[in-house]
KEVO-129568 format. One record per residue: residue number from 1; residue in three letters; x, y, z of N, C-alpha, C, O in turn. Coordinates in steps of 0.2 Angstrom, whole numbers. Atoms other than C-alpha are relative to their C-alpha. Example, Ala and Ser with C-alpha at 12.3 -4.5 7.8 and 13.67 -1.06 7.14 Angstrom:
! KEVO-129568
> 1, ALA, 4, -6, 0, 62, -22, 39, 4, 6, 0, 9, 5, 3
> 2, SER, -4, -6, -1, 68, -5, 36, -4, 5, 3, -1, 11, 4
END
This chain:
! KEVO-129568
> 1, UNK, 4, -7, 0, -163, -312, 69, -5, 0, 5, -8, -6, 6
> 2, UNK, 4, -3, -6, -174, -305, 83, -7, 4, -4, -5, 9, -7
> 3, UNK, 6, -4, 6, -191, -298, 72, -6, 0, 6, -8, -5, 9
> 4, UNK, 6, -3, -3, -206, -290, 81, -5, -7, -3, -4, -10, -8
> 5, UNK, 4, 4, 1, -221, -303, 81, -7, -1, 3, -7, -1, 9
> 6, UNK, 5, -1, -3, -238, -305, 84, -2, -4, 8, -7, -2, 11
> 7, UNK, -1, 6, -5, -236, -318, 97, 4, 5, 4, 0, 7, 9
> 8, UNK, -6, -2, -4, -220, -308, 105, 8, 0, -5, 9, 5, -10
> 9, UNK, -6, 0, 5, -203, -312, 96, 1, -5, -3, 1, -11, 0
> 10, UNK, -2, 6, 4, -198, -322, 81, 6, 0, 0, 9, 5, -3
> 11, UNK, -6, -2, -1, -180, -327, 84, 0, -6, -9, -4, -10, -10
> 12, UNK, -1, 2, 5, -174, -334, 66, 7, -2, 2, 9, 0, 8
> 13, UNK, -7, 3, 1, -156, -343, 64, 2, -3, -5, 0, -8, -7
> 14, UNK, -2, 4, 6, -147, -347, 50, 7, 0, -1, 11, 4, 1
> 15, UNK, -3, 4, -2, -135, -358, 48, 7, -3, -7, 4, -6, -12
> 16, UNK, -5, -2, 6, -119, -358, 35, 7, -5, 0, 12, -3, 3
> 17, UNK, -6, 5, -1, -106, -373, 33, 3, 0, -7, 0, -1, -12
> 18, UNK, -7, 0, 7, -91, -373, 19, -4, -6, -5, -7, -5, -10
> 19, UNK, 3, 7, 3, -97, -391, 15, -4, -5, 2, -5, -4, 7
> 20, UNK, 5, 6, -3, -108, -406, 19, 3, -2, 4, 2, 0, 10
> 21, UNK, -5, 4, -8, -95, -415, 30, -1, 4, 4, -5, 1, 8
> 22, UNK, 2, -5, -7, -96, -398, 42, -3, -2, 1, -3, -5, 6
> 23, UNK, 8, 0, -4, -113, -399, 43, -3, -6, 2, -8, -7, 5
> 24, UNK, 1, 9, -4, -114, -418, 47, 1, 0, 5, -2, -2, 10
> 25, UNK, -5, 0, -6, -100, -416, 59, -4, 5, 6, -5, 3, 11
> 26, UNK, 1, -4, -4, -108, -402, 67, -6, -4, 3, -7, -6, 9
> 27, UNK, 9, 3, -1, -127, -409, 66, 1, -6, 6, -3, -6, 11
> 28, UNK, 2, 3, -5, -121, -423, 74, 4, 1, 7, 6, -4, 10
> 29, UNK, -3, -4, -5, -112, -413, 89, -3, 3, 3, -1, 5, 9
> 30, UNK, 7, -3, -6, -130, -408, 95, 2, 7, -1, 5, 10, 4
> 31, UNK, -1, -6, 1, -127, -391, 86, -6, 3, 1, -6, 8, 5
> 32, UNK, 9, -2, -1, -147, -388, 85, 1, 0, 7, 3, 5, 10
> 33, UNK, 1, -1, -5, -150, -394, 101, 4, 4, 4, 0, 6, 9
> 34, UNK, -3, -5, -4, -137, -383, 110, -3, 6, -2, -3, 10, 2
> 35, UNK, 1, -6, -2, -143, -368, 103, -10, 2, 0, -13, 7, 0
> 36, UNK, 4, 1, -1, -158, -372, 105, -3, 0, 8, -9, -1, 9
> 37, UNK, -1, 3, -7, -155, -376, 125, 3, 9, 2, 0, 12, 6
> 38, UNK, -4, -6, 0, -143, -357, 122, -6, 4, 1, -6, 9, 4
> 39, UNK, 7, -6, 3, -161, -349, 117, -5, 0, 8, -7, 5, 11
> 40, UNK, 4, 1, -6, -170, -355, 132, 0, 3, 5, -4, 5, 8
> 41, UNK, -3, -3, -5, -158, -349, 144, -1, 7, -2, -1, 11, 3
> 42, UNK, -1, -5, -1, -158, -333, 136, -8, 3, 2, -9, 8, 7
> 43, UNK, 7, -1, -1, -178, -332, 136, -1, 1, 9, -4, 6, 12
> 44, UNK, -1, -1, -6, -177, -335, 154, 2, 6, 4, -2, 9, 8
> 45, UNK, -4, -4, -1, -165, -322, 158, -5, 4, -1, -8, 5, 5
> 46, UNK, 3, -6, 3, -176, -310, 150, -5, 2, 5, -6, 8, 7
> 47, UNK, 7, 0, -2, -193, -315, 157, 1, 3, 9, -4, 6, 12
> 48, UNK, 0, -1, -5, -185, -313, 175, 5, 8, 1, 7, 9, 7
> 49, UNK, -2, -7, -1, -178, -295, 173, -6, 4, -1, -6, 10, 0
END
């Protein structure tokens, strides 16, 4: 979610696995860290248009 904020914008993510295993499996796949690397890039993009 993308939410108006006094700063600028608050981006929220939330995050939805069937069972524990997914979410182990994922977790350890550097799932956080890539969308967190995904956010950056788009941040960027933004700031230079």
């Amino acid at each position: 979610m993308l939410e108006p904020h006094e700063q600028g914008t608050q981006y929220t993510a939330l995050v939805m696995h069937s069972n524990q295993q997914d979410r182990v499996k994922h977790e350890a796949m550097g799932f956080q860290e890539g969308w967190g690397i995904a956010l950056g890039q788009l941040v960027a993009m933004i700031k230079k248009s």
